[in-house]
C-alpha positions in Angstrom: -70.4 116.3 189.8 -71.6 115.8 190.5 -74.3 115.0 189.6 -73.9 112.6 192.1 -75.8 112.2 195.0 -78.5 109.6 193.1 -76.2 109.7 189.8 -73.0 108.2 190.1 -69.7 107.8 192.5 -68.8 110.7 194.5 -66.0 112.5 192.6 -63.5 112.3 195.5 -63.4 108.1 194.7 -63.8 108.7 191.3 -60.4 110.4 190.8 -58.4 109.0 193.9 -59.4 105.2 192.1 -58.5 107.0 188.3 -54.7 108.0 189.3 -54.2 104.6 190.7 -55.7 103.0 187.8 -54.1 105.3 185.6 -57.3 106.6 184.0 -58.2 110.3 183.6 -60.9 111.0 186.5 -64.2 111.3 184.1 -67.7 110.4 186.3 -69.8 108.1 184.2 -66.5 106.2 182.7 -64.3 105.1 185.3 -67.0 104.1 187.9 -68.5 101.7 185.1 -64.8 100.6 184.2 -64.0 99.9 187.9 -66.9 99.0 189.4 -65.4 96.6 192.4 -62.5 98.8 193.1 -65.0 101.6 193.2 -67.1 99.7 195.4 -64.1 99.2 197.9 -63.4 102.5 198.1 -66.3 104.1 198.1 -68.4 101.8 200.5 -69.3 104.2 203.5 -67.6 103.9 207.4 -70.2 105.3 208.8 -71.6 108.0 206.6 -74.4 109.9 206.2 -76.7 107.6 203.7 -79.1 110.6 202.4 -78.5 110.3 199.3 -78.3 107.6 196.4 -74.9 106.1 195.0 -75.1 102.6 193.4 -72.5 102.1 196.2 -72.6 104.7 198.7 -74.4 107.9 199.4 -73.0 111.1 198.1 -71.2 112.9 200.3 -71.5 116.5 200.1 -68.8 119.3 200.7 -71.1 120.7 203.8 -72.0 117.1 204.9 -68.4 115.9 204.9 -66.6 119.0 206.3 -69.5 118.7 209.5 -69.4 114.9 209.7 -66.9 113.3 212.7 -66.2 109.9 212.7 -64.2 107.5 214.4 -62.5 105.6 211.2 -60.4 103.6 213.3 -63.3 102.0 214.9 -65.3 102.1 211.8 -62.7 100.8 209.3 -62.9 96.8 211.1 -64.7 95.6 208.1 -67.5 92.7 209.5 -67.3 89.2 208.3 -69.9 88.9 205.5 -71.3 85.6 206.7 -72.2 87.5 210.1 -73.9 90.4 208.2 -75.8 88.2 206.2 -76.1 84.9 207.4 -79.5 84.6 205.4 -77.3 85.2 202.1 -74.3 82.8 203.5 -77.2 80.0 204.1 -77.8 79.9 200.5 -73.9 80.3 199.8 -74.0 83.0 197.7 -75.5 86.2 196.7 -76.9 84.6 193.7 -78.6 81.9 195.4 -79.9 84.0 197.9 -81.0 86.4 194.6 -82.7 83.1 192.6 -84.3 82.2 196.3 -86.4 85.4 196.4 -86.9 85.3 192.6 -88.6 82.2 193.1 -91.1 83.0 195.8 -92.0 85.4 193.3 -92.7 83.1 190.6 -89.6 83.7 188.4 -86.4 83.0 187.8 -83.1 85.3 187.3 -80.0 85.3 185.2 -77.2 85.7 187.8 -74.1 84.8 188.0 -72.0 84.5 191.1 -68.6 86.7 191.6 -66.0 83.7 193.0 -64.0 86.8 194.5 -67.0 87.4 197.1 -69.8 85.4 196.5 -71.6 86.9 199.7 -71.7 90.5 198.3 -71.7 90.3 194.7 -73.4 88.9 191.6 -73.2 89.8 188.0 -77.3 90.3 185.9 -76.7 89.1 182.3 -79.1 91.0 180.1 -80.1 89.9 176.4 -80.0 93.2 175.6 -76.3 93.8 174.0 -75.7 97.2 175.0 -77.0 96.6 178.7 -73.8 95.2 180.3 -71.8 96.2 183.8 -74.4 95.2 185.6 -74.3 94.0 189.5 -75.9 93.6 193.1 -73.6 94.5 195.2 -73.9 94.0 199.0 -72.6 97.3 201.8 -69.6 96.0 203.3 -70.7 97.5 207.0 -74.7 97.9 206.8 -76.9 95.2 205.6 -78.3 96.7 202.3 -77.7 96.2 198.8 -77.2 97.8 195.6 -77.8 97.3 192.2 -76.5 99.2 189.1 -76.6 98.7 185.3 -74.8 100.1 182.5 -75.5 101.2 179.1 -72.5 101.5 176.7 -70.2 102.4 179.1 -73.1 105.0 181.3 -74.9 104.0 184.2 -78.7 103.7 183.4 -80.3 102.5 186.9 -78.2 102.5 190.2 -80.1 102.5 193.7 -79.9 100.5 197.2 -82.5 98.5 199.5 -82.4 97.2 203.0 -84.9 94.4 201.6 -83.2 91.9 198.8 -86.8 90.8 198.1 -87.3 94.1 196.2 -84.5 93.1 194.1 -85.7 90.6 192.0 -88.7 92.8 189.7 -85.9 95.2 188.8 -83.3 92.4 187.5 -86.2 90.9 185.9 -86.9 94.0 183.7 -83.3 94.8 183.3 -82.2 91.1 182.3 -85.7 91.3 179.7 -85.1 94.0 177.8 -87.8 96.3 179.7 -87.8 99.9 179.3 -85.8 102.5 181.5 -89.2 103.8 182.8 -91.2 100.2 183.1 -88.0 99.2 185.3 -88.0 102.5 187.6 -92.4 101.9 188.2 -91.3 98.2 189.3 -88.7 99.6 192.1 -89.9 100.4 195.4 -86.4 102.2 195.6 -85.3 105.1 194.0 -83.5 103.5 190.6 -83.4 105.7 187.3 -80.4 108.2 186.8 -82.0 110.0 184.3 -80.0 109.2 181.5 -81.7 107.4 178.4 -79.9 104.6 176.4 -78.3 105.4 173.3 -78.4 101.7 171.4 -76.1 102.8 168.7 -73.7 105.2 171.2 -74.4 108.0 168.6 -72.2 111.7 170.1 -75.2 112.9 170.1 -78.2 110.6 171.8 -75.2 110.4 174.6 -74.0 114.2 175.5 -78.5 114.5 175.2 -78.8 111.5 177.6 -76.0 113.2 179.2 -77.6 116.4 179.9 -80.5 115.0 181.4 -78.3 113.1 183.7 -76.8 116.1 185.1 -80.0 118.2 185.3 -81.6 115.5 187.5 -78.4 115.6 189.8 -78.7 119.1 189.5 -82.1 119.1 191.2 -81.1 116.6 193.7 -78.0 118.0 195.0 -80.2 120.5 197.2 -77.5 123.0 196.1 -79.4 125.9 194.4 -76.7 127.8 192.7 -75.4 124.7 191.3 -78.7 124.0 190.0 -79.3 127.5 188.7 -75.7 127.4 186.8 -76.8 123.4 185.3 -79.9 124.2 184.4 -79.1 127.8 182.1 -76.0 125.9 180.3 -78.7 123.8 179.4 -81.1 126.4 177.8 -77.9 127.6 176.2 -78.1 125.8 172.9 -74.2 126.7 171.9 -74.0 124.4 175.4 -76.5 122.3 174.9 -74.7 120.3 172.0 -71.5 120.0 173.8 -70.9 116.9 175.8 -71.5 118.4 179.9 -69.3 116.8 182.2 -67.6 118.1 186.0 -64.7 118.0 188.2 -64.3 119.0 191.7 -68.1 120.3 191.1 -66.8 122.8 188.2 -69.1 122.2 184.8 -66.8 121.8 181.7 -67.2 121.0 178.2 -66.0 119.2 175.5 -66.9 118.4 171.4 -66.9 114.5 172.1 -68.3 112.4 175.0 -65.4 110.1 175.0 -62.0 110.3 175.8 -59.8 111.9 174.9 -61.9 114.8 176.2 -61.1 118.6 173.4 -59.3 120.8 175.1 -60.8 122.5 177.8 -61.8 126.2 177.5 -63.9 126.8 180.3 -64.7 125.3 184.0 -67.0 127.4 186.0 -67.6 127.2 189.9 -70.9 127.6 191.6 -70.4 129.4 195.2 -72.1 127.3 197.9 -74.5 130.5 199.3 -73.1 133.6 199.3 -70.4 134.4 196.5 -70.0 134.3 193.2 -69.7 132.1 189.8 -66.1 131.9 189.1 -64.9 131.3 185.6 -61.7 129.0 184.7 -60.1 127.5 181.6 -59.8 124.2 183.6 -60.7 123.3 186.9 -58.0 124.3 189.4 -56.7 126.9 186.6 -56.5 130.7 187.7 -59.4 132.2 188.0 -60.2 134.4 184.7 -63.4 136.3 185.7 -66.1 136.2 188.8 -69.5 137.1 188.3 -73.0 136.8 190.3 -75.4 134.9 188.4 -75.0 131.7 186.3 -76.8 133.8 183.3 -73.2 136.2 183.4 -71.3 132.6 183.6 -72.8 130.7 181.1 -72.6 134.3 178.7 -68.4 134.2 179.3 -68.6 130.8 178.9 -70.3 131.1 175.0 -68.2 133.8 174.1 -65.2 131.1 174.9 -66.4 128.6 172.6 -63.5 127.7 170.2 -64.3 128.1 166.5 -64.1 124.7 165.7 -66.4 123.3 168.0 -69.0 125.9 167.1 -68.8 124.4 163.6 -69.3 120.9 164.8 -72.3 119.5 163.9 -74.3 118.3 166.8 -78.0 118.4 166.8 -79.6 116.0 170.3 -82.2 113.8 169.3 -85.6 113.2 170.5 -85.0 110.8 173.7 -86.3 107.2 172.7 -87.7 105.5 176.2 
């Protein structure tokens, strides 16, 4: 997806780090599952840093087919204490964290990552659903992120150059505070545009789910994706499937966890010119080819499997 620029980790890391991990590649699980490996190998040499990640900037097929580096050069990662020698004063990320909580009149529940204590901290929230939750520091740019997760999804994920904007946002997260009070608190770009789903209910999550993608959608700067998101979604025989992507291709399945029902359609948005192309899976031959999403998203109803047109699956009101 994906969905990704200001949504998740870009789907090249996501399924590189899921076949070494032996996981099947699925944004929105694995990054939460692996969230320092993901780090690692998603931290950016050099790249473009348009877009939000909780760990790196997206990096689109145009961007990264027109983007040269020098990754030998690039790839010396620099000592943390000499990046941040603020942070390595207060010996840890945590410290440094309570420090700037403090001339703010509060107080924060961190915890310190003994792996690297310079570039990464865990946020305990008394919220019991609210967990995966970090601030993470870039390993070759001073700036930091911060994510949280909400049964398994990520809820907020953004990055600053200034750790003293930090401390509002953990606040809220740690408190209980609603998705929305926590995003008018950032000075950052934060929310993912998922809603929580307390009880993990099939349905609150593929809902929450769809509004994830549909903000991705619109962020991607990618119309035809867009156009193909946004008319699955005002299909409602789509609607109350669980949406989910590979290699940019928008699938479907009956459940939002794995194991995923068998895939029966994967559809392909042309970047400019071209057409939609319709699969059964992602990389699978291609079965038809047709010009507007509406003509995609039609195939892709009539290929609906009986049983999952029988499954009962009705999105509820989102709950802020």
């Amino acid at each position: 997806m994906h969905p990704f620029g200001r949504l998740g980790v870009p789907e090249d890391v996501v399924e590189i780090v899921s076949l070494l991990a032996g996981l099947r590649p699925r944004i929105g699980s694995n990054q939460n599952a692996m969230p320092d490996l993901l780090e690692r190998a998603a931290d950016p040499i050099g790249t473009d840093r348009g877009f939000r990640l909780p760990f790196s900037p997206l990096r689109w097929p145009q961007k990264r087919a027109a983007r040269v580096e020098d990754r030998n050069s690039m790839s010396r990662e620099p000592d943390p204490a000499v990046l941040y020698p603020d942070v390595a004063a207060c010996g840890s990320l945590a410290a440094a964290l309570q420090a700037a909580a403090a001339d703010q009149g509060m107080s924060l529940p961190l915890a310190i990552t003994p792996s690297d204590p310079l570039r990464h901290a865990t946020i305990a929230s008394v919220v019991p659903h609210r967990h995966a939750s970090y601030v993470t520091a870039w390993h070759h740019e001073r700036r930091w992120s911060i994510w949280g997760s909400s049964n398994g999804r990520v809820m907020i994920c953004g990055n600053t150059k200034d750790l003293r904007e930090l401390p509002r946002v953990i606040r809220g997260w740690a408190d209980g505070a609603g998705l929305d009070e926590i995003g008018q608190t950032a000075l950052f770009d934060l929310l993912t545009g998922r809603f929580e789903v307390p009880d993990n209910n099939s349905a609150g999550v593929i809902a929450s789910e769809w509004q994830w993608l549909l903000k991705g959608a619109v962020d991607a700067d990618w119309p035809q994706y867009q156009a193909l998101i946004e008319s699955a979604h005002a299909e409602p025989k789509l609607r109350r499937l669980y949406p989910f992507t590979s290699h940019w291709a928008l699938s479907f399945s009956s459940t939002p966890d794995s194991p995923f029902s068998p895939p029966f359609v994967s559809i392909d948005s042309p970047w400019g010119t071209g057409d939609y192309t319709i699969r059964e899976w992602w990389n699978g031959p291609a079965l038809n080819q047709v010009t507007t999403p509406a003509e995609a998203i039609a195939i892709a109803v009539d290929r609906i499997p009986a049983d999952l047109m029988q499954t009962p699956s009705a999105p509820p009101s989102q709950d802020p």
